[in-house]
TIMI-2910 file (N, C-alpha, C, CB; in pm, 1 decimal, decimal comma, always signed):
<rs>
+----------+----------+----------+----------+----------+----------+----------+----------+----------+----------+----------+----------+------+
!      n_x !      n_y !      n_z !     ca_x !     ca_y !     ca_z !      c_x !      c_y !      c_z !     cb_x !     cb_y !     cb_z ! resn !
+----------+----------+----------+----------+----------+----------+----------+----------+----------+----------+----------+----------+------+
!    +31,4 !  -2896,0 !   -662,3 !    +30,5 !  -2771,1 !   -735,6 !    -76,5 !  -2681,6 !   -677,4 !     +7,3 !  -2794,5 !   -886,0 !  Unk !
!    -66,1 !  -2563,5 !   -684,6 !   -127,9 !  -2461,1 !   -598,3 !   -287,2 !  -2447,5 !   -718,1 !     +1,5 !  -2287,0 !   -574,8 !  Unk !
!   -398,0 !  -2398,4 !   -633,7 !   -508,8 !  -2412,0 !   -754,9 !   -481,4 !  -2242,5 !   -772,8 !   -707,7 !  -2480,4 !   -706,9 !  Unk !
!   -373,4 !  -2173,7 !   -745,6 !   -380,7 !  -2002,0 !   -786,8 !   -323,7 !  -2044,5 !   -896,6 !   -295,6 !  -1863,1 !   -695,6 !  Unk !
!   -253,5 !  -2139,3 !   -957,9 !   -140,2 !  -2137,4 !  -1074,1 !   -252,6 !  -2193,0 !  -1185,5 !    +23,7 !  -2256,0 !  -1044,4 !  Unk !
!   -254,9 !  -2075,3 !  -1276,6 !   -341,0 !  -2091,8 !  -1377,8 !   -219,3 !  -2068,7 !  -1559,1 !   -486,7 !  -1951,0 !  -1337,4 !  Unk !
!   -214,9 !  -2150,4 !  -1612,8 !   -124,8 !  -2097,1 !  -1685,5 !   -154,9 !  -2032,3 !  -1806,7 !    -47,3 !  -2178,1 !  -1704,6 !  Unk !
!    -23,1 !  -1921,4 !  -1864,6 !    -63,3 !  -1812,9 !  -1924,8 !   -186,0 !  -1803,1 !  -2053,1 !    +57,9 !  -1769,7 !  -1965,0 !  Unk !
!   -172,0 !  -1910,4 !  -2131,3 !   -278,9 !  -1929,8 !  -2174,9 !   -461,9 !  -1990,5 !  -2150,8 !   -222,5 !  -1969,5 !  -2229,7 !  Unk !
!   -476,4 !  -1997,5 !  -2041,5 !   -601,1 !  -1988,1 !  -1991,0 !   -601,4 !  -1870,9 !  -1871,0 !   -643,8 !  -2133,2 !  -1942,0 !  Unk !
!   -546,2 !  -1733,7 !  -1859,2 !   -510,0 !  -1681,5 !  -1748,7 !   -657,2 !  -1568,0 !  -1801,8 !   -320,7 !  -1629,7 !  -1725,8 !  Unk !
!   -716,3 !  -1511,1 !  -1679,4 !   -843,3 !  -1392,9 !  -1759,2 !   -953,2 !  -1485,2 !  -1802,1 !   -783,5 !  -1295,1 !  -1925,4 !  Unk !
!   -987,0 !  -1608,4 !  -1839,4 !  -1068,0 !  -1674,8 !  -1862,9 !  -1131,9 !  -1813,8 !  -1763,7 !  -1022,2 !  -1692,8 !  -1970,8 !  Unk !
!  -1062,4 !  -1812,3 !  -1682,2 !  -1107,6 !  -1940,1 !  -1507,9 !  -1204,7 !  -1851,0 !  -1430,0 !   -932,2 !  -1982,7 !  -1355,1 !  Unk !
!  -1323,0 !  -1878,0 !  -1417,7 !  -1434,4 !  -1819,6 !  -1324,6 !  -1400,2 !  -1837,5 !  -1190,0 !  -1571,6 !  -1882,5 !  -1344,5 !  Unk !
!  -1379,4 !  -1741,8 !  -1103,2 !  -1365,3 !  -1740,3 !   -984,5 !  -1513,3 !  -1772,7 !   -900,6 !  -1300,3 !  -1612,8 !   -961,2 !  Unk !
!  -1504,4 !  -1878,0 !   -858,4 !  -1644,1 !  -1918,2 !   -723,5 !  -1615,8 !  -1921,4 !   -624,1 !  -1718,0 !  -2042,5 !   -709,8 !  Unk !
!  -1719,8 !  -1994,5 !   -523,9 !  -1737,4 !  -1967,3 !   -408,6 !  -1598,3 !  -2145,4 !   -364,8 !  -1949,1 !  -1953,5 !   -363,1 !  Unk !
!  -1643,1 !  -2209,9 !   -438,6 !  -1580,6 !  -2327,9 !   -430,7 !  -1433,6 !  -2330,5 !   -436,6 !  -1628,7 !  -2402,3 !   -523,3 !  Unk !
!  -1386,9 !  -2214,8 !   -572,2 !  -1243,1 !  -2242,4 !   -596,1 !  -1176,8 !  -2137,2 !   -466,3 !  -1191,1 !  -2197,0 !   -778,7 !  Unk !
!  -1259,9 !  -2006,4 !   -401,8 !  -1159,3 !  -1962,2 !   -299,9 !  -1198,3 !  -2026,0 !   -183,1 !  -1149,0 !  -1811,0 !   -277,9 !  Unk !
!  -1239,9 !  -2120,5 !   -155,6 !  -1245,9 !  -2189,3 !    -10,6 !  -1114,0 !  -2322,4 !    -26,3 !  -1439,3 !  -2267,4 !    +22,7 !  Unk !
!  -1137,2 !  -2341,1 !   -178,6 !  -1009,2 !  -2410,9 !   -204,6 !   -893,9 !  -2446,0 !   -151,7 !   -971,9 !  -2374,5 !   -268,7 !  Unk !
!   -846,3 !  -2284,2 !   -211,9 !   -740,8 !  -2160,8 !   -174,2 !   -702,6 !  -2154,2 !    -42,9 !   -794,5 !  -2021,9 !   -200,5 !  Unk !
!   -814,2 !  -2091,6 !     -1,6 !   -801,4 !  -2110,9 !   +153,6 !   -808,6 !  -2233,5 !   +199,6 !   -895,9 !  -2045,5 !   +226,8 !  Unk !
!   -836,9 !  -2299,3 !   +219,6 !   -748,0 !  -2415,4 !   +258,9 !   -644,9 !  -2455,3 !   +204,6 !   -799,3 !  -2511,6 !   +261,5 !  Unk !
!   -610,8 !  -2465,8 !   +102,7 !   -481,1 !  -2481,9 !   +112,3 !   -356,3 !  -2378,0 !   +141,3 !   -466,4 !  -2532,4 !    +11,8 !  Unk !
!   -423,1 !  -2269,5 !   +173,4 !   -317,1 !  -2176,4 !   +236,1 !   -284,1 !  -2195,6 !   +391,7 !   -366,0 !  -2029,1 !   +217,2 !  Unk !
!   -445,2 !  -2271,4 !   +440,2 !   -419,2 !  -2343,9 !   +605,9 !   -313,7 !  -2450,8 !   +604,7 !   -565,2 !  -2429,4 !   +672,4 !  Unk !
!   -325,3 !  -2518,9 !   +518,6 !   -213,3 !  -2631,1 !   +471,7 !    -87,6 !  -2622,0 !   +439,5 !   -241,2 !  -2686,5 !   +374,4 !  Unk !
!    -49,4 !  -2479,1 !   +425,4 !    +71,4 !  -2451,9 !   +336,2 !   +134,8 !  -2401,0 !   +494,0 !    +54,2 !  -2319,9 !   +174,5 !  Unk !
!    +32,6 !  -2311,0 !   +593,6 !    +89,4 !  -2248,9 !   +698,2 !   +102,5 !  -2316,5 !   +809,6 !    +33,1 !  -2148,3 !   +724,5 !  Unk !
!    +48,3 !  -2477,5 !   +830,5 !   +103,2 !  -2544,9 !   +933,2 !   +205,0 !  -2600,9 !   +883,6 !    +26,5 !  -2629,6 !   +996,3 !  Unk !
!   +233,2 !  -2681,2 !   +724,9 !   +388,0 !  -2704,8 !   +694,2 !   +453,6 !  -2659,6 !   +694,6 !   +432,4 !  -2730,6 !   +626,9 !  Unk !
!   +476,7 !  -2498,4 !   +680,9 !   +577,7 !  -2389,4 !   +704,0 !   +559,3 !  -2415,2 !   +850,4 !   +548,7 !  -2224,8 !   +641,4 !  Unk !
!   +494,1 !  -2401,1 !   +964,4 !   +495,8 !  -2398,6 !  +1082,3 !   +588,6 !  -2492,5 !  +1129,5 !   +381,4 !  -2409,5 !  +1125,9 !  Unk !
!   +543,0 !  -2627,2 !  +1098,1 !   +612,5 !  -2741,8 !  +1134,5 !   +719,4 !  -2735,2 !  +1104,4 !   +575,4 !  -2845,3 !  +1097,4 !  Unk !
!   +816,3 !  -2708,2 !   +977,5 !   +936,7 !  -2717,0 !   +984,9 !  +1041,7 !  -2619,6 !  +1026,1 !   +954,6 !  -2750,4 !   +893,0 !  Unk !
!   +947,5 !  -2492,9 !  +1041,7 !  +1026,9 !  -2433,9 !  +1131,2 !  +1044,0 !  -2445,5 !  +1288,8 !  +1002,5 !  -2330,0 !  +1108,1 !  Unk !
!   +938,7 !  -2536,2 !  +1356,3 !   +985,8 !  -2554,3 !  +1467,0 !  +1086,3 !  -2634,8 !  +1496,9 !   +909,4 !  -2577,8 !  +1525,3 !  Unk !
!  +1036,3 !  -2724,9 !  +1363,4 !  +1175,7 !  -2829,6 !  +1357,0 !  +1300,8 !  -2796,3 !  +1283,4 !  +1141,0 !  -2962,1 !  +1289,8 !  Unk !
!  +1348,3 !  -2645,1 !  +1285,9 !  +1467,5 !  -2599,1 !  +1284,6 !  +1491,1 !  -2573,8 !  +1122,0 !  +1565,9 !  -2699,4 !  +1360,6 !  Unk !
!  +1402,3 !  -2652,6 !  +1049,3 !  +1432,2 !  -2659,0 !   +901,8 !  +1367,1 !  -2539,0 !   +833,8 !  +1378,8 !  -2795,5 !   +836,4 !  Unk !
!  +1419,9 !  -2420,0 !   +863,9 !  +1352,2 !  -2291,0 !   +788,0 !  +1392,0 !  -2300,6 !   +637,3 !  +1409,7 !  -2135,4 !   +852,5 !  Unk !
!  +1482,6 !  -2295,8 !   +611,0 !  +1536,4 !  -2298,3 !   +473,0 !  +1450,7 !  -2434,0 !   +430,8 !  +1721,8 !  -2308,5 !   +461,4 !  Unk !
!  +1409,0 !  -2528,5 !   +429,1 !  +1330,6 !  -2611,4 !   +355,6 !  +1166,4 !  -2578,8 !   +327,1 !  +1347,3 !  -2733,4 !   +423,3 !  Unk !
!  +1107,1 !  -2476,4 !   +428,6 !   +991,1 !  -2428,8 !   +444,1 !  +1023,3 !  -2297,6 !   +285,1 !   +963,7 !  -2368,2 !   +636,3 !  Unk !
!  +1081,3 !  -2243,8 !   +251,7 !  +1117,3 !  -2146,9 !   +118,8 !  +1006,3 !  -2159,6 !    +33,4 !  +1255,9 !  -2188,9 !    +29,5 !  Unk !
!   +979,9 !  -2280,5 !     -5,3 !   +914,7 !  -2331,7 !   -118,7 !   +752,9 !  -2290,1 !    -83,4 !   +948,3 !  -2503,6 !   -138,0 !  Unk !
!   +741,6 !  -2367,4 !     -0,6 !   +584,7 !  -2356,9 !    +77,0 !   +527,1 !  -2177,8 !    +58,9 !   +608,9 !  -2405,1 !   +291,1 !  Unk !
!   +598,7 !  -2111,7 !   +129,7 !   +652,4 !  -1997,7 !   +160,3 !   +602,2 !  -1885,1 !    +16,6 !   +825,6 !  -2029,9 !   +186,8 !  Unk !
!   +661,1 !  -1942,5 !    -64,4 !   +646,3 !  -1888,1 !   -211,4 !   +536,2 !  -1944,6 !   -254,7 !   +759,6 !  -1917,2 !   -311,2 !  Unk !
!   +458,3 !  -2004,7 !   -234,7 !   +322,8 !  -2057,5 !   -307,0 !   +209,1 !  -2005,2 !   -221,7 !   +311,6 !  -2230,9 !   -318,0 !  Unk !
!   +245,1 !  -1997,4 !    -88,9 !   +172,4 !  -1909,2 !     -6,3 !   +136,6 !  -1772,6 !    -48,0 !   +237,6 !  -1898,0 !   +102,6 !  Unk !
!   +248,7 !  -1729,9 !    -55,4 !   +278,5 !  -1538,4 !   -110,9 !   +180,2 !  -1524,6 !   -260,8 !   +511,5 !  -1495,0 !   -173,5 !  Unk !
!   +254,3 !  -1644,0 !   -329,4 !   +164,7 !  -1626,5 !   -455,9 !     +2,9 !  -1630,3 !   -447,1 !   +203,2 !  -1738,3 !   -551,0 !  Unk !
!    -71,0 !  -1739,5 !   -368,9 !   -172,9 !  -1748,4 !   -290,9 !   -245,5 !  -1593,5 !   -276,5 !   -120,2 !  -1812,6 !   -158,6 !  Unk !
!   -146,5 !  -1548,3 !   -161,8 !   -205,6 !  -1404,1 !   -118,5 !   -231,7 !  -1319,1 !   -206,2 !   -129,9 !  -1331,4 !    -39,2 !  Unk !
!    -99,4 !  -1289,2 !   -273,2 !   -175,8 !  -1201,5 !   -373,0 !   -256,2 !  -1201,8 !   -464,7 !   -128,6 !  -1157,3 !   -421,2 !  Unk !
!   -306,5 !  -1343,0 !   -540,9 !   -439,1 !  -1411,3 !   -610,2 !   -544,3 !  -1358,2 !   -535,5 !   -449,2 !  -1579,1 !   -607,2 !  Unk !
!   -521,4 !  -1397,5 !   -454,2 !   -641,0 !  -1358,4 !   -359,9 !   -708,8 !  -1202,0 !   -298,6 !   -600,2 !  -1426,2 !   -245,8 !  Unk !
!   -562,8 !  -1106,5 !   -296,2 !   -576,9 !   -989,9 !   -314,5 !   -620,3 !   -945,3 !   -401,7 !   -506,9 !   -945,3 !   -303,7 !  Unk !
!   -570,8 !   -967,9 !   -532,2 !   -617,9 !   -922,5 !   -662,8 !   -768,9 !   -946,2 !   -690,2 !   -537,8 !   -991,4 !   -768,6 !  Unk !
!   -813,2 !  -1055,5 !   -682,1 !   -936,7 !  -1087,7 !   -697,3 !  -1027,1 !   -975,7 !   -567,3 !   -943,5 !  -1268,0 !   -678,6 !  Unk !
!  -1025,7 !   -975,1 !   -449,7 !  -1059,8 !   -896,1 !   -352,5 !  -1055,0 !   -714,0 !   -440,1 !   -938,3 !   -935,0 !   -211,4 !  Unk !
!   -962,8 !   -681,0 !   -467,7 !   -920,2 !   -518,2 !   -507,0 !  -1047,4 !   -542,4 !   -673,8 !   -663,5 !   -483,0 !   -553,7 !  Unk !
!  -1058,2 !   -651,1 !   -753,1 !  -1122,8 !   -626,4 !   -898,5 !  -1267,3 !   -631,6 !   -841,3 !  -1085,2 !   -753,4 !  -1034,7 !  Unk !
!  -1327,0 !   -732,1 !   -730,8 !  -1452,5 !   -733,9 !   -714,6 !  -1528,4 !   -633,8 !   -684,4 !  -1472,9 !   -804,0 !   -647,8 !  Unk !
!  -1647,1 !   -514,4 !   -737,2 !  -1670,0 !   -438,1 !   -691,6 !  -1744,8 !   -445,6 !   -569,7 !  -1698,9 !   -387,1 !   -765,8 !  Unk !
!  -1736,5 !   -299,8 !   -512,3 !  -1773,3 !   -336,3 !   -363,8 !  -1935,3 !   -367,4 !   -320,0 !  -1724,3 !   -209,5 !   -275,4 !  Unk !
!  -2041,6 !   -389,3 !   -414,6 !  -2146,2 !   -424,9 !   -385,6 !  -2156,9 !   -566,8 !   -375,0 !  -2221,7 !   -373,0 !   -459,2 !  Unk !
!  -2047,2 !   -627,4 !   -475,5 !  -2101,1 !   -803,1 !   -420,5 !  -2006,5 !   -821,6 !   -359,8 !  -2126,7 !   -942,3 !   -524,7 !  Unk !
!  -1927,9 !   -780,8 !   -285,1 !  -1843,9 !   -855,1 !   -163,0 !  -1964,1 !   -850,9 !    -14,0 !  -1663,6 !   -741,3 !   -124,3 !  Unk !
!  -1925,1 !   -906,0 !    +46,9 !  -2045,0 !   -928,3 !   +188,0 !  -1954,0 !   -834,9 !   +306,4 !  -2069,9 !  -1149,1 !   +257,6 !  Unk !
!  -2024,7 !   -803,0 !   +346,2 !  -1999,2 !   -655,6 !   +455,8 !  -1973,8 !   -810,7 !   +537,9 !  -2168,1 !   -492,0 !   +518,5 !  Unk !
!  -1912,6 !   -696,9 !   +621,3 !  -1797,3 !   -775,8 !   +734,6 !  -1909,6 !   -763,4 !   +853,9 !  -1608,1 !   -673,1 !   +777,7 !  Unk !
!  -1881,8 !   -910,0 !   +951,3 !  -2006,1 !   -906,8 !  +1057,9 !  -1942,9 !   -840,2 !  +1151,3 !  -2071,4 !  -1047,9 !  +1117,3 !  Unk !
+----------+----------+----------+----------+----------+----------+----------+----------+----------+----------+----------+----------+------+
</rs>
């Protein structure tokens, strides 16, 4: 299960850290070599799933990025 899937009744109340988006990100590295892999191995239509937990991923991750104001995000090196 993806750690973006928070369900509706605890949703607005899970503290976002440093811990839970490195999480994330990794498991979005994880999600994009299994999509990788089965599409080399011809099986695109079985990669769908992956695919959709990824997307959901991104935009968690967007959202959180667009609410944080821009003084505590870290300037880009």
């Amino acid at each position: 299960m993806s750690v973006a899937f928070v369900p509706e009744r605890l949703r607005g109340k899970a503290e976002v850290n440093q811990e839970t988006l490195q999480r994330l990100l990794e498991e979005n590295d994880q999600l994009i070599r299994c999509i990788v892999e089965y599409q080399s191995k011809g099986r695109a239509t079985d990669c769908v799933q992956y695919q959709h937990i990824l997307h959901r991923n991104l935009i968690y991750l967007a959202t959180i990025a667009d609410a944080t104001p821009p003084s505590t995000q870290k300037a880009a090196d």
